[in-house]
C-alpha positions as CSV (number, residue, x, y, z in Angstrom):
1,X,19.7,99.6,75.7
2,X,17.4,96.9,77.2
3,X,17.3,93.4,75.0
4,X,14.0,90.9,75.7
5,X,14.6,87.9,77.0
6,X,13.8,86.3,73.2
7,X,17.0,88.6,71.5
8,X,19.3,87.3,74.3
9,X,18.1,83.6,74.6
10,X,18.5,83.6,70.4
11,X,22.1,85.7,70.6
12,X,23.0,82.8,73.4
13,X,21.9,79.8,71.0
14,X,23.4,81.6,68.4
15,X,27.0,82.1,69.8
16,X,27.3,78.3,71.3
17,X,26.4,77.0,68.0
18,X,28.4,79.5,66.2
19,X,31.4,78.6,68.9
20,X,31.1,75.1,68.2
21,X,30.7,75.2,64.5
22,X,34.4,77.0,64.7
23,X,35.7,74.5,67.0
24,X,34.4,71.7,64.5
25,X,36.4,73.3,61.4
26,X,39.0,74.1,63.4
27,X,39.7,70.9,64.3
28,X,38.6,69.1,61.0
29,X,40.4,71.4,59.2
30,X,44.0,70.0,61.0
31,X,42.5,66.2,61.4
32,X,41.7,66.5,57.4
33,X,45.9,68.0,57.0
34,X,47.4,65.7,59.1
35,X,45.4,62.9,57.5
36,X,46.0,63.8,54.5
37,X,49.8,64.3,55.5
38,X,50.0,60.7,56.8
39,X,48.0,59.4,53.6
40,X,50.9,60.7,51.5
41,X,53.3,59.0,53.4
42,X,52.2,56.1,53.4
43,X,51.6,55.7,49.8
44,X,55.4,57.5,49.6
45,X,56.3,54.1,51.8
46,X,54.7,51.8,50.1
47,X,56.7,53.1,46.6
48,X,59.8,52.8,48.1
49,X,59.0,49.3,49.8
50,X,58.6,48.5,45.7
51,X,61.6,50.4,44.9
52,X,63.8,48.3,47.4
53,X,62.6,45.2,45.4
54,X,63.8,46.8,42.4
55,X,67.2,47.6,43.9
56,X,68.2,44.4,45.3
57,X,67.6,42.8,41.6
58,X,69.7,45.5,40.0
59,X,72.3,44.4,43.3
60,X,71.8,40.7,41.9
61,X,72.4,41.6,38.0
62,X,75.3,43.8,38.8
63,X,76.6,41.6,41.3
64,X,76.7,44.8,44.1
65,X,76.7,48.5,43.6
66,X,80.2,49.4,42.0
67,X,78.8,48.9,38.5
68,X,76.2,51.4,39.7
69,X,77.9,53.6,41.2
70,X,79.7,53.8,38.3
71,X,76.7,54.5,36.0
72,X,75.2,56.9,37.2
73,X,72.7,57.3,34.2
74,X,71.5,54.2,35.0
75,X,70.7,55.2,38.0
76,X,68.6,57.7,36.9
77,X,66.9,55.4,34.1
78,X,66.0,53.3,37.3
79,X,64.6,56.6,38.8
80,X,62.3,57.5,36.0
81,X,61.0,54.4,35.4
82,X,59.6,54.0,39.3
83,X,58.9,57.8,40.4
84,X,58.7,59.5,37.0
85,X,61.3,61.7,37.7
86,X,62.8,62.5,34.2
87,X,66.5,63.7,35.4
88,X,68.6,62.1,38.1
89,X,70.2,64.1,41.3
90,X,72.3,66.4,41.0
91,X,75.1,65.4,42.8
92,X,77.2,62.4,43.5
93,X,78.6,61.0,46.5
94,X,82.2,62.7,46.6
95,X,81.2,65.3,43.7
96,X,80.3,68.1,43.4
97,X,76.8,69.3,41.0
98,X,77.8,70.6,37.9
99,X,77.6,74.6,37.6
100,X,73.9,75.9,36.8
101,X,75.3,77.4,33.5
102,X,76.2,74.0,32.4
103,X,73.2,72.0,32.2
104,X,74.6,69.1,30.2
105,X,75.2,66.7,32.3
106,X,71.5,66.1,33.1
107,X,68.9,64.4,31.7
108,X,66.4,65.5,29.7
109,X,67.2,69.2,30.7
110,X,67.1,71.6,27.8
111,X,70.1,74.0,27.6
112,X,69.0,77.5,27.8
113,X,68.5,78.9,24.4
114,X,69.2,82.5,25.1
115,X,71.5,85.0,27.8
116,X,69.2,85.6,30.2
117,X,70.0,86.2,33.8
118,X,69.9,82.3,35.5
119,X,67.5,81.5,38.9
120,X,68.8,82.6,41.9
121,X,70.6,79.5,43.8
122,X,68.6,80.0,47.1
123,X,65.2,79.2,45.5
124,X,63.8,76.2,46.4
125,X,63.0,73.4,44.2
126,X,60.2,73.0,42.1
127,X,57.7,70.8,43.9
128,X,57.4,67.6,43.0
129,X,58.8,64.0,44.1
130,X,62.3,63.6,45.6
131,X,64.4,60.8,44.9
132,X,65.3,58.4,47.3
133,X,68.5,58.0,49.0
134,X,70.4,54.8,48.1
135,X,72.9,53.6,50.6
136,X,75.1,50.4,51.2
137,X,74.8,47.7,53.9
138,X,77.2,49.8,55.7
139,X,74.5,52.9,55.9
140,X,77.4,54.8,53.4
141,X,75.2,57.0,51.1
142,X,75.9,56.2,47.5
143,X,73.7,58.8,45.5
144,X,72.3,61.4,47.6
145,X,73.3,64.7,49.2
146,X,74.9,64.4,52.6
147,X,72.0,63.9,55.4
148,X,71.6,63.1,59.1
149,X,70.3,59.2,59.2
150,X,68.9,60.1,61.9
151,X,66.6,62.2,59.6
152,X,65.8,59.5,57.5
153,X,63.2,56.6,56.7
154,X,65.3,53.6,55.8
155,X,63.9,50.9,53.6
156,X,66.2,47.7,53.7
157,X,67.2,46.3,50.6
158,X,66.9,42.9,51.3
159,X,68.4,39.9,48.4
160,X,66.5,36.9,49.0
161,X,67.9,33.1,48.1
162,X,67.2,30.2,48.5
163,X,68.4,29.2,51.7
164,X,68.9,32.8,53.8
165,X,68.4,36.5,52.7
166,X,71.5,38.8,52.9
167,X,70.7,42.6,53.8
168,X,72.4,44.7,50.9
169,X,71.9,48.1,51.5
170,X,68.8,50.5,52.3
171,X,66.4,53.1,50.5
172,X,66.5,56.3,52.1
173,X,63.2,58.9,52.5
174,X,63.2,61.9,54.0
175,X,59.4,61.9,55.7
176,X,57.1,65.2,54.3
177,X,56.3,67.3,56.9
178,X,54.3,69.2,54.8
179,X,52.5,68.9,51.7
180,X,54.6,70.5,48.8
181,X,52.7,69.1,45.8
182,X,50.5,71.3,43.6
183,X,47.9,68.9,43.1
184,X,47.8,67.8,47.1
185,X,48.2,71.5,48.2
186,X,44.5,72.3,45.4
187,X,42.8,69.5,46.7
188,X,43.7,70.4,50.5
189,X,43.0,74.0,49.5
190,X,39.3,72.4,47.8
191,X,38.6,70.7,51.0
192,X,39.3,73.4,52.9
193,X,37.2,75.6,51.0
194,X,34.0,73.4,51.4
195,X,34.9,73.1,55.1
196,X,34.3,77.1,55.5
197,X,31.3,76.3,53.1
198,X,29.2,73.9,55.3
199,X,30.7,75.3,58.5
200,X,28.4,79.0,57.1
201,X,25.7,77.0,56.2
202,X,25.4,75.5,59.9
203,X,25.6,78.4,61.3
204,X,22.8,79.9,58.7
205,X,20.5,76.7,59.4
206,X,21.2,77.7,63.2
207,X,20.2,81.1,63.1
208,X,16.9,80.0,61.7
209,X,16.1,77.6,63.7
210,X,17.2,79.5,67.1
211,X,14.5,82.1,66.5
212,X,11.2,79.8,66.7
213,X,13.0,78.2,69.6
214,X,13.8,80.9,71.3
215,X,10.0,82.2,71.0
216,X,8.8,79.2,72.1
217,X,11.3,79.3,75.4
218,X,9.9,82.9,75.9
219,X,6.3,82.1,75.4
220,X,5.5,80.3,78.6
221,X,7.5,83.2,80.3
222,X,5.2,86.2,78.9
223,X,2.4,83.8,79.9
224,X,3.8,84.2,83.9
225,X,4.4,87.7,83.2
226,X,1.2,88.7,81.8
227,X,-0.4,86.3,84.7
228,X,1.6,88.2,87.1
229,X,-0.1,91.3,85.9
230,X,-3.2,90.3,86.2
231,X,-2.2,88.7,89.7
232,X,-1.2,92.5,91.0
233,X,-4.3,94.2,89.8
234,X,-6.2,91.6,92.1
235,X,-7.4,89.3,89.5
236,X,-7.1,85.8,91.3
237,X,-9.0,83.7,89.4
238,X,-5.7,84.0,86.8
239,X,-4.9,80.7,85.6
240,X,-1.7,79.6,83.2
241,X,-2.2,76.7,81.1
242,X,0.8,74.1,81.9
243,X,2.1,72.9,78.8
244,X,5.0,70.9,80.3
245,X,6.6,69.3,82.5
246,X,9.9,71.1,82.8
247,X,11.0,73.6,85.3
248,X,8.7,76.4,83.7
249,X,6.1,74.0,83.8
250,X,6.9,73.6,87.0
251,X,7.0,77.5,87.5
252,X,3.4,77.4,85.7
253,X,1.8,75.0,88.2
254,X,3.2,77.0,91.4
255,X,2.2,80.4,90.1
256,X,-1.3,78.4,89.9
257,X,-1.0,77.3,93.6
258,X,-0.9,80.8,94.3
259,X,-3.4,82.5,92.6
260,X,-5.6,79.6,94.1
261,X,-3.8,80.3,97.5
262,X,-4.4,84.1,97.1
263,X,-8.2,83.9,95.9
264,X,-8.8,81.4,99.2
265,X,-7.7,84.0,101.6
266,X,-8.9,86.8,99.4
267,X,-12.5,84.8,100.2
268,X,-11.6,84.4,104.0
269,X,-10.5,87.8,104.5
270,X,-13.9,89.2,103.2
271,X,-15.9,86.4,105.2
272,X,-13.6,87.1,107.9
273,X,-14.7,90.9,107.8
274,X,-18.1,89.9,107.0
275,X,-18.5,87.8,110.4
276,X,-16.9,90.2,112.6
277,X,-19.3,93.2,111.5
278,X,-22.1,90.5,112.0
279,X,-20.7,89.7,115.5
280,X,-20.3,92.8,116.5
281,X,-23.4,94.1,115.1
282,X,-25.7,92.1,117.1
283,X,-24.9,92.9,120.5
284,X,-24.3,96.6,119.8
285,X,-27.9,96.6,118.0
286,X,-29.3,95.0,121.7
287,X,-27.4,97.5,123.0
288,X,-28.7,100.3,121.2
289,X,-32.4,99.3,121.3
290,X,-32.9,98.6,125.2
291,X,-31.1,102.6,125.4
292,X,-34.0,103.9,123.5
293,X,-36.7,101.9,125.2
294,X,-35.6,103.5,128.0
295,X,-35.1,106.8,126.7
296,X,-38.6,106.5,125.2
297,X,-40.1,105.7,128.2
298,X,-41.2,101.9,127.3
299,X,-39.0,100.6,129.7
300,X,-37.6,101.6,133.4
301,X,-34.5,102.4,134.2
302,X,-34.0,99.6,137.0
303,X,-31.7,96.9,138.2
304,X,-33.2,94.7,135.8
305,X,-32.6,97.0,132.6
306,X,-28.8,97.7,133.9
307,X,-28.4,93.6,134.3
308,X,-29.8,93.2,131.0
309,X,-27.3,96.4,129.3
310,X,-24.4,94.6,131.2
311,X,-24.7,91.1,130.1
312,X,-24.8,92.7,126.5
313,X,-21.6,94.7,127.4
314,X,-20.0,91.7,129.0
315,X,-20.7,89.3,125.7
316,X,-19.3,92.4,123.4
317,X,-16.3,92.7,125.8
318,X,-15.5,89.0,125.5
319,X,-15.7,88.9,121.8
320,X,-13.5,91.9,121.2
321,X,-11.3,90.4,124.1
322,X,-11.4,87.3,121.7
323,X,-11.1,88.9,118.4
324,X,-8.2,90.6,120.0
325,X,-6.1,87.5,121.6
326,X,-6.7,85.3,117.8
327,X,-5.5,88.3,116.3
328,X,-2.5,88.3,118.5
329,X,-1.8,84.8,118.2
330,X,-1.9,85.1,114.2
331,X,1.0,87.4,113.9
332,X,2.6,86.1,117.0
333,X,2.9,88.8,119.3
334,X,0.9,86.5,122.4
335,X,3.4,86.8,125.0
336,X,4.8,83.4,126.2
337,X,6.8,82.7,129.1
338,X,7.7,79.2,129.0
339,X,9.1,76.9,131.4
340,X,9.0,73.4,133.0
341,X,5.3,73.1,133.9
342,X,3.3,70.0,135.3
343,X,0.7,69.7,133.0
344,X,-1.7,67.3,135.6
345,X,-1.3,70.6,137.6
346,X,-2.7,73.2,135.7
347,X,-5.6,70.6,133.8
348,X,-6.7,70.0,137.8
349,X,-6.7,73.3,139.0
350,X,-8.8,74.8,135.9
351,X,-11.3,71.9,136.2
352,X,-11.5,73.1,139.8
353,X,-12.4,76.4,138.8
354,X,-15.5,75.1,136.4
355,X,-16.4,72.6,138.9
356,X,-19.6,74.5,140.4
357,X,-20.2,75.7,137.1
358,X,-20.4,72.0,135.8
359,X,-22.6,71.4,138.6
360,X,-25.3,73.5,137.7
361,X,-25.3,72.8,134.4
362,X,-25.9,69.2,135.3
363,X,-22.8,67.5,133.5
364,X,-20.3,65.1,135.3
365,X,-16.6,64.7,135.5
366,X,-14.7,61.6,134.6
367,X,-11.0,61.4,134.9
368,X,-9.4,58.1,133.4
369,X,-7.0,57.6,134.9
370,X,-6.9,59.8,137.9
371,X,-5.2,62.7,136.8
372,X,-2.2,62.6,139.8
373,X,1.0,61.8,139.0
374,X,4.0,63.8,137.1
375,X,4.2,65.3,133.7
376,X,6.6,67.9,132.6
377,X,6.0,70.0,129.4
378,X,7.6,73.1,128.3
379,X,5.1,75.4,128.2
380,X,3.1,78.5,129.2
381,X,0.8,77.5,132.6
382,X,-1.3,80.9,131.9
383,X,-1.6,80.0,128.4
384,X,-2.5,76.2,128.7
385,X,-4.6,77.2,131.3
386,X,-6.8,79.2,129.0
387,X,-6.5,76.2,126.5
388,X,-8.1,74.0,129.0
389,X,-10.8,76.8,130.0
390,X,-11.9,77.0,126.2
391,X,-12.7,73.2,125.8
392,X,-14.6,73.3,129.1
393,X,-16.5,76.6,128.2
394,X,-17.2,74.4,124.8
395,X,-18.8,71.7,126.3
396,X,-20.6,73.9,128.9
397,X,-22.0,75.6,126.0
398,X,-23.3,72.6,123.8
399,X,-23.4,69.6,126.2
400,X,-27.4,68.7,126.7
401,X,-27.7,68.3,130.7
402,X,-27.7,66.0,131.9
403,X,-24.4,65.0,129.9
404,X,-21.0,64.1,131.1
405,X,-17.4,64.6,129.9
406,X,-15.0,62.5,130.0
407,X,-10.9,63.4,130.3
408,X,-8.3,61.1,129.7
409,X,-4.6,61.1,129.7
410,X,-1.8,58.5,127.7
411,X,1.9,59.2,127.5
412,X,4.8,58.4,125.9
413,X,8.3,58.8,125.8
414,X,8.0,62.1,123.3
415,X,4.5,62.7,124.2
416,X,1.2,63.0,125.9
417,X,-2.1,63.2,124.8
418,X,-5.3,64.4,126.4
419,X,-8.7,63.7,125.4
420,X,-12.1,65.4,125.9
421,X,-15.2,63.7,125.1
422,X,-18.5,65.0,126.1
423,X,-22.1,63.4,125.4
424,X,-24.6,64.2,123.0
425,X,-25.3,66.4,120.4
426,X,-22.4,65.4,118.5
427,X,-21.7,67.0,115.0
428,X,-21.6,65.5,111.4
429,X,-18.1,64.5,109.6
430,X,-18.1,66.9,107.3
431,X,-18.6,69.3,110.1
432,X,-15.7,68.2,112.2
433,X,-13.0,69.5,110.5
434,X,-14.8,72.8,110.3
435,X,-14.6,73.2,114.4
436,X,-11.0,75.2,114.6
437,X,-12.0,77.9,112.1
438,X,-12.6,81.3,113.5
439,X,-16.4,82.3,113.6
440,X,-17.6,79.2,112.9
441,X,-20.5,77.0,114.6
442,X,-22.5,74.5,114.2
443,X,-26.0,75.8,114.5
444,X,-25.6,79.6,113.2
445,X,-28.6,80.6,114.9
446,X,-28.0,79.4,118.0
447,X,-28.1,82.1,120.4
448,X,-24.7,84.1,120.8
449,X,-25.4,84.6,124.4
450,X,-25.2,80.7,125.2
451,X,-23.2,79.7,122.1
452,X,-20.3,82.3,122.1
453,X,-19.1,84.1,119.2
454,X,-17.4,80.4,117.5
455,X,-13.7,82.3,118.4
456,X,-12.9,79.4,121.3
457,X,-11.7,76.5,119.2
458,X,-9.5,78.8,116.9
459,X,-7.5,80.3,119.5
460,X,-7.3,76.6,120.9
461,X,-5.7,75.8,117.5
462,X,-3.3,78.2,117.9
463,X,-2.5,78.1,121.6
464,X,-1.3,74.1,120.9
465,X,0.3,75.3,117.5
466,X,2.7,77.3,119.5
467,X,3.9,75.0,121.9
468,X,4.8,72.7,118.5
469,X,1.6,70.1,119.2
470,X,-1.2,69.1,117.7
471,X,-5.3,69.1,118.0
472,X,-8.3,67.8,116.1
473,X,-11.7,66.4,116.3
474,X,-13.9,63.5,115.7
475,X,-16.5,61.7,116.8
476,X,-17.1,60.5,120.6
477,X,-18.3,57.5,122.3
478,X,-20.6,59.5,124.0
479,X,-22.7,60.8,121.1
480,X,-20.8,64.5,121.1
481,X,-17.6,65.3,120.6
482,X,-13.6,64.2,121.1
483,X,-10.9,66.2,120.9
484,X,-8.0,65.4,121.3
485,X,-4.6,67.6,122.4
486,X,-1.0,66.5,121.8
487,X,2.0,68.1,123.5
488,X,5.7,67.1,123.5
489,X,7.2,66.2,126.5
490,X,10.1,67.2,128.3
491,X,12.4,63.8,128.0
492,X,12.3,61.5,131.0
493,X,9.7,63.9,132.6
494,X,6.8,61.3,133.7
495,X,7.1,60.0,137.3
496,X,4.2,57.4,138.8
């Protein structure tokens, strides 16, 4: 059987209330007997703290305990009159109690009237109050059956004159150790009863109020659940409300995140699609047309017609070749053979390589400072070499001629930074941090001849991304633009 998440969040706040509600009887239920235990004590103690005052003026009047001792209903008058009890012990120090049969010699005991068959000797008193223990200064029990002292309470009996106070004999209690008393055991028993009464009732308020909090736990739950639904079937413009600020708020406001995270590449994956068939369409459309012009006849089938179908091929095989590598470098499956490389090195000898081509096009070359001494980076040459070839193809591509670009170099202990800024035309702000985004350019109808397919800059991004660096754009001195390449170095690795 399969329980919601509401039935076992209500059975768990049901059972830990339930649990502790026990635990609270439980243990107010022996704090209430013991109390109660000790309250009867002490009342007990205070008595016979009374009693003893009693005792030593009977010591005074009868000048010691012989005249008691031998008066033993006095005794028991003194008895009655301070704890109620109506007959005095049974026994005597040194005697033994008179036969069960023979009821006599107590006091106010009625003899039995009739032959029945008497109590049984092993049952246990009546409860009620025991009398206390009277012993001499010498600890010698006087009335009283035999008992441990050790087992006792002793109340001293204390006559006080004038001048000193002589210790004449003690008050002996033995200490409840549980209640015996009809009244004391009802009222325990009453106590006990309304205990187990408001201990139900807790647990009955519980239950009632564990259901609407339990729904209310659930309800942001079947909000992420039914969000999650929605989130599967594709719809991600899903949306929780975030009603607070707790973990499943929390939970709320991530889902959120990634619905929105979703929806964005949801829209870039279309575009992405979208600009590709574009890219791809163009050329292949040249393509097809300049076929059928020379099929039809409208145009000859000379060197200038195969030029023209192989600078069309050429600019399809690059964008493929470029579509390709960005694709490679998203999932990381660009081979990369890294090692200690001279970064000067390979930035010199691929601006050797464009040199003529920077030439032509009218743009110069600035290096500040010269780009000659030693800096080691752990890297891949082949790869940082088409990094470099990117940002010069970009500038080739956009720079008015005549422009310039100027390259230059700082270092650090942890790093070095390169920067490229070219002349004029520049871009806006808003534009800038648009640059490293596949398929993206400036001018969208700029030919795609001159101005590539706007795949350069992205796999630039990702080229520095994978040897753990860093580039971005802004604004040059020059009236184009600056970017700027950071790489860690190898430590200890520049040399003058």
């Amino acid at each position: 059987m399969v329980f919601s998440i509401r039935i076992k969040l209500f059975s768990t706040l049901l059972l830990a209330v339930s649990c502790v509600v026990l635990c609270m009887y439980l243990v107010m239920q022996w704090s209430f007997d013991r109390g109660f235990l000790n309250y009867i004590n002490k009342q007990d103690r205070q008595i016979h703290e009374e009693f003893a005052k009693v005792m030593a003026d009977e010591w005074v009047h009868s000048e010691g305990w012989q005249a008691l001792k031998n008066n033993r209903r006095r005794w028991g008058d003194l008895l009655a009159s301070q704890f109620g009890i109506s007959a005095p012990p049974l026994h005597e120090r040194g005697l033994r109690p008179p036969p069960r049969h023979n009821p006599p010699g107590t006091f106010n005991q009625t003899r039995p009237n009739n032959n029945k068959q008497l109590p049984d000797r092993n049952r246990p008193p009546p409860p009620g109050p025991k009398p206390p223990f009277l012993l001499d200064e010498n600890k010698t029990i006087i009335f009283g059956r035999k008992e441990r002292l050790e087992d006792l309470i002793l109340y001293p009996i204390t006559v006080v004159y004038p001048n000193e106070s002589k210790l004449v004999g003690y008050l002996g209690q033995v200490p409840k150790k549980e209640l015996t008393d009809q009244l004391d055991l009802s009222f325990v028993k009453q106590q006990s009863n309304t205990f187990m009464l408001v201990a139900g009732l807790m647990v009955l308020i519980s239950m009632l109020a564990a259901l609407p909090i339990a729904a209310h736990l659930v309800k942001p739950i079947k909000r992420l659940m039914q969000g999650t639904q929605k989130l599967t079937s594709g719809q991600y413009e899903t949306n929780i409300p975030i009603t607070s600020k707790d973990e499943l708020g929390q939970l709320s406001k991530n889902f959120n995140s990634l619905a929105h995270t979703l929806k964005e590449n949801e829209k870039a994956r279309r575009q992405w699609v979208a600009d590709i068939s574009h890219e791809l369409r163009t050329p292949l459309a040249v393509l097809k047309g300049e076929i059928e012009a020379i099929q039809d006849g409208i145009r000859t089938a000379n060197s200038d017609a195969i030029n023209s179908l192989h600078s069309e091929v050429e600019h399809l095989n690059r964008l493929i070749g470029d579509l390709y590598e960005l694709s490679m470098s998203d999932i990381g499956a660009l081979n990369y053979q890294k090692q200690n490389i001279n970064i000067y090195e390979v930035l010199n000898a691929t601006l050797d390589s464009f040199k003529f081509e920077f030439e032509q096009q009218k743009i110069k070359l600035v290096h500040k400072p010269p780009l000659t001494q030693a800096c080691f980076v752990y890297s891949d040459a082949t790869r940082l070499k088409q990094l470099f070839s990117n940002l010069l193809k970009n500038t080739l591509r956009y720079t008015d001629a005549p422009g310039e670009l100027h390259i230059e170099s700082e270092t650090t202990d942890k790093e070095i930074q390169l920067h490229f800024k070219d002349s004029a035309p520049g871009v806006s702000q808003q534009e800038l941090g648009l640059l490293f985004e596949r398929l993206y350019r400036v001018e969208a109808s700029r030919n795609r001849a001159l101005g590539g397919a706007g795949l350069g800059l992205s796999i630039c991004n990702n080229i520095v991304n994978a040897h753990d660096g860093n580039i971005y754009a802004q604004a040059s001195p020059f009236g184009g633009i600056w970017i700027t390449v950071t790489l860690p170095l190898i430590q200890n690795s520049t040399r003058n």
